[in-house]
C-alpha positions in Angstrom: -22.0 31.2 81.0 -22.2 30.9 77.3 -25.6 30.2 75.3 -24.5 27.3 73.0 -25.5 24.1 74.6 -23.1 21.5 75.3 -23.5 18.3 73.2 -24.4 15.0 75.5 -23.1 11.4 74.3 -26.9 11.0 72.7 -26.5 13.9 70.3 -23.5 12.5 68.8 -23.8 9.9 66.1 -21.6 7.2 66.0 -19.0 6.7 62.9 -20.8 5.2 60.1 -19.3 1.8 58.9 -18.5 0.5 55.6 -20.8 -1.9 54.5 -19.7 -2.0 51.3 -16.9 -3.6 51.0 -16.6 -7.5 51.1 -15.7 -9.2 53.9 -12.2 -11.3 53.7 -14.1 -14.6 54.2 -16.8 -13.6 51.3 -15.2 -15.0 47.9 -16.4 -13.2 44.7 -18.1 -15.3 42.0 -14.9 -15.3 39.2 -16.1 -15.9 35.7 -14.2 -19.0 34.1 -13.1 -18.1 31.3 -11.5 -20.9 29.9 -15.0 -22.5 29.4 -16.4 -19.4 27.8 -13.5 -19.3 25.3 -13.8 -22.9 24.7 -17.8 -22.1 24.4 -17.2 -19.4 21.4 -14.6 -21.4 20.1 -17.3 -24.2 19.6 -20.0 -22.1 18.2 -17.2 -20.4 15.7 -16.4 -23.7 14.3 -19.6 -25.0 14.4 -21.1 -21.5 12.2 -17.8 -22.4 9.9 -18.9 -25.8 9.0 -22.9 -24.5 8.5 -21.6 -21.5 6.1 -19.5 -24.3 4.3 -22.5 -26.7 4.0 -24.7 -23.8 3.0 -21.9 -23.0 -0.1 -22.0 -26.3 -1.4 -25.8 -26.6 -1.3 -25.7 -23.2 -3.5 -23.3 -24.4 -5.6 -25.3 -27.9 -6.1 -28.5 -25.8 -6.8 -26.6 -24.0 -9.9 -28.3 -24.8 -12.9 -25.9 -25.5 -16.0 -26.7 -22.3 -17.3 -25.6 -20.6 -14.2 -22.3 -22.2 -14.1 -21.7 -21.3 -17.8 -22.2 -17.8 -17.1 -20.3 -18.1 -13.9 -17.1 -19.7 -16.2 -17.5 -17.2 -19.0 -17.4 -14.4 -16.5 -14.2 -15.9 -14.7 -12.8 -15.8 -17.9 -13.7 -12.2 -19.3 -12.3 -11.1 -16.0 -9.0 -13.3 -16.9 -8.9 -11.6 -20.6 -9.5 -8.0 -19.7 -6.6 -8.2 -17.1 -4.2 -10.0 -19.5 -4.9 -7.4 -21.9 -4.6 -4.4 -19.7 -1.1 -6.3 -18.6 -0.2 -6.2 -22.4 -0.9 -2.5 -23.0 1.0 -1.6 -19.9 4.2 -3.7 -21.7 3.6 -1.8 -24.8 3.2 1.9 -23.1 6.8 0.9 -20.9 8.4 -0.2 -23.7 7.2 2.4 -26.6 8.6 5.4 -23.6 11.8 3.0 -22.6 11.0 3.2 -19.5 12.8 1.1 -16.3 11.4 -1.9 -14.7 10.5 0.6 -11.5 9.0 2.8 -13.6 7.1 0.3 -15.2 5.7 -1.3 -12.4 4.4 2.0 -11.2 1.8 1.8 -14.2 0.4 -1.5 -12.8 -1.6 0.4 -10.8 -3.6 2.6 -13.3 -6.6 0.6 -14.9 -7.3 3.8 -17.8 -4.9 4.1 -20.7 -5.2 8.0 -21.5 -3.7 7.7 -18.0 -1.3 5.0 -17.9 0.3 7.2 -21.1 0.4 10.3 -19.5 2.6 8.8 -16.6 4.3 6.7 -19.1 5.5 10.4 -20.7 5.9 12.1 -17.7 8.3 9.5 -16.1 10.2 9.6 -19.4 10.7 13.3 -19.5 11.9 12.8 -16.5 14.7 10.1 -17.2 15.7 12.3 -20.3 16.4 15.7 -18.0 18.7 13.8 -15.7 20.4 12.1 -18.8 20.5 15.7 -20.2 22.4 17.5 -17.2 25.9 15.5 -18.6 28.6 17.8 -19.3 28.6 18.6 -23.5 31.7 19.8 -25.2 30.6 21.0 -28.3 33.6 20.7 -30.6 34.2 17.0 -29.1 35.6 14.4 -32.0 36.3 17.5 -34.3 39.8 18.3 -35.6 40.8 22.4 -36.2 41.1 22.5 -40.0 44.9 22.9 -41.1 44.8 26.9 -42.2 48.7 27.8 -42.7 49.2 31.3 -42.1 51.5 33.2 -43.3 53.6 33.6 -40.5 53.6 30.1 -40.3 54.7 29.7 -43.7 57.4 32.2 -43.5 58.8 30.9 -40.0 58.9 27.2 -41.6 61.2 28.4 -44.7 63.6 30.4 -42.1 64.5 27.6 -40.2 64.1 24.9 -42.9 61.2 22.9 -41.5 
């Protein structure tokens, strides 16, 4: 006979059972979430009004000299853009350049800047105009030199 020992009913453990999964009669707790959207929903509006009220208390709180300085800043701000509109204008129109290319300076707030474009876009709009065909006698008329055999063929035939 052999010298392993033969296992007995006892020495054999049973298969282990899943306890971890839910039975089909256990129900899971399910979040509503239709009440917590309605919930945040609240609180945003309610945080909307309370920043709202908090503005106009700051604003009431102004002194006059603070909304002076407010309204002479507002229009500073209004006065250095229309200028900076105005020497746009002037740099597009003093390089003729077209509407696109003028509405690519809007972007640029420094002059030195806003010229070198201005140039560099109308150096470019002069080399295409430039790549025409060019005839270089055009509108000229050959000067009337009679030579002699000219002359002499005229008085042969009597023209």
């Amino acid at each position: 006979m052999s010298d392993t020992p033969i296992p007995t009913p006892g020495d054999v453990a049973p298969p282990a059972q899943a306890t971890d999964a839910p039975e089909p009669e256990q129900k899971v707790d399910e979040i509503d979430w239709k009440s917590k959207a309605r919930e945040w929903e609240k609180r945003a509006k309610d945080n909307k009004s309370a920043a709202d009220r908090l503005a106009e208390i700051e604003e009431a709180n102004k002194t006059e000299a603070q909304k002076a300085a407010d309204k002479t800043a507002a229009a500073e701000r209004r006065a250095a853009e229309a200028e900076a509109k105005v020497a746009r204008r002037d740099i597009a129109i003093e390089h003729k350049l077209t509407a696109e290319d003028a509405a690519l300076l809007d972007t640029i707030t420094d002059e030195a800047a806003m010229r070198a474009l201005a140039a560099r876009l109308a150096g470019a709009e002069s080399d295409k105009k430039s790549q025409g065909l060019h005839v270089p006698g055009e509108g000229k008329s050959p000067a009337s030199a009679e030579s002699e055999e000219l002359r002499v063929a005229r008085s042969l035939f009597g023209n």
